[in-house]
C-alpha positions in Angstrom: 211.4 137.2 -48.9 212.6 136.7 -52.5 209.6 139.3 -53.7 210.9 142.1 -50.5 214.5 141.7 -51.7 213.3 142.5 -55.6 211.1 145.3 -54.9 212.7 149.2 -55.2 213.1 151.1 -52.1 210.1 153.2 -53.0 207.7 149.8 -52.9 210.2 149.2 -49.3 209.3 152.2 -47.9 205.3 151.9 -48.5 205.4 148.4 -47.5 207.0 149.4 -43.9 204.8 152.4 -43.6 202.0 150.5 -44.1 203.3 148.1 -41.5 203.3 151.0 -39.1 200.3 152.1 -39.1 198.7 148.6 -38.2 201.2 148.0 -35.2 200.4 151.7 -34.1 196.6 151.6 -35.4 195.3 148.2 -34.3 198.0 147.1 -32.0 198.8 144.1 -34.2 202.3 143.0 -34.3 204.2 140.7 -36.4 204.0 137.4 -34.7 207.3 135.9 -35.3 211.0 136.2 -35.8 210.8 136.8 -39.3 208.8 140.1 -39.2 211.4 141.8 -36.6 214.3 140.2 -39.0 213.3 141.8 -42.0 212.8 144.9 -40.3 216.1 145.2 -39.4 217.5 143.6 -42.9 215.5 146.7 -44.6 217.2 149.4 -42.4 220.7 147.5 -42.8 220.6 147.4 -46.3 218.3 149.9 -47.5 219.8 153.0 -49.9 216.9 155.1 -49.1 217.0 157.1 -45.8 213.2 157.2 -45.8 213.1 153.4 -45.9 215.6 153.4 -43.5 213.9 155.7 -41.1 210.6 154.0 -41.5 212.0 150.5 -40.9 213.6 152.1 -37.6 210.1 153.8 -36.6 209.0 149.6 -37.4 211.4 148.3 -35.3 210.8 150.8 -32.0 207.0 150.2 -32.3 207.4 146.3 -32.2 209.1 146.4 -29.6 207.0 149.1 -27.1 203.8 147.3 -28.2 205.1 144.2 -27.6 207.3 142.9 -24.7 208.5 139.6 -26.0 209.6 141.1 -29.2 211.5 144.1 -26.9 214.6 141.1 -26.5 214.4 140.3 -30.4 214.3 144.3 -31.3 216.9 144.9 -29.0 219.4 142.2 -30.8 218.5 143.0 -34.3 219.3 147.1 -33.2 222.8 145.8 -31.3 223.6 143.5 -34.7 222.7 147.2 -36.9 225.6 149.2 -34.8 228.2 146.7 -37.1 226.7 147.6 -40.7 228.3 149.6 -43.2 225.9 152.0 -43.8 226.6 155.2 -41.3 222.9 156.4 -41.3 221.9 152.6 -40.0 224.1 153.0 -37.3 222.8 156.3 -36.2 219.5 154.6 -36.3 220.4 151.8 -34.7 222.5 154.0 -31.6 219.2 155.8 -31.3 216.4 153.2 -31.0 218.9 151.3 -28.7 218.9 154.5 -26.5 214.9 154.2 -26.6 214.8 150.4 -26.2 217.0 150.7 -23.0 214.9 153.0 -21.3 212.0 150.5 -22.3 213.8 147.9 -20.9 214.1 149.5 -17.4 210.4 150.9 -17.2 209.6 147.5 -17.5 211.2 146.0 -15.3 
């Protein structure tokens, strides 16, 4: 975590992109706590918008592909609505929307 907090948001942004494409790609998704954490840490604290956005695409694709992570996801987006960045927020308000509707298809 020390290296992810050191690295610029342009090296953020790629990183999360790249985490993207393998949970849309190959269906893979990061297998603990951590991953969904950082996710949300990223968006929360991110200057960039484009990090921000991509870390918010991270987020709603963990949680469709993945229905034990939809609970985790759904925590981490509820936590966002409280951060001091205003584009977060609208991220976070958004995704939550998605999540919800998730939520009740799969139940």
């Amino acid at each position: 975590m020390v290296i992810w907090e050191m690295a610029c948001d342009y090296h953020r942004c790629r990183g999360v992109r790249v985490c993207v494409c393998v949970c849309v790609c190959v269906r893979l998704c990061l297998r603990c706590e951590t991953g969904v954490r950082a996710a949300a840490e990223c968006l929360a604290r991110s200057r960039s918008e484009e990090t921000q956005e991509c870390a918010c695409r991270l987020l709603r694709t963990l949680a469709e592909g993945n229905p034990k992570f939809q609970t985790l996801v759904y925590r981490g987006l509820i936590a966002l609505l409280d951060s001091s960045s205003a584009k977060a927020q609208h991220l976070a308000a958004q995704s939550l929307r998605i999540a919800q509707v998730m939520a009740c298809d799969a139940v």
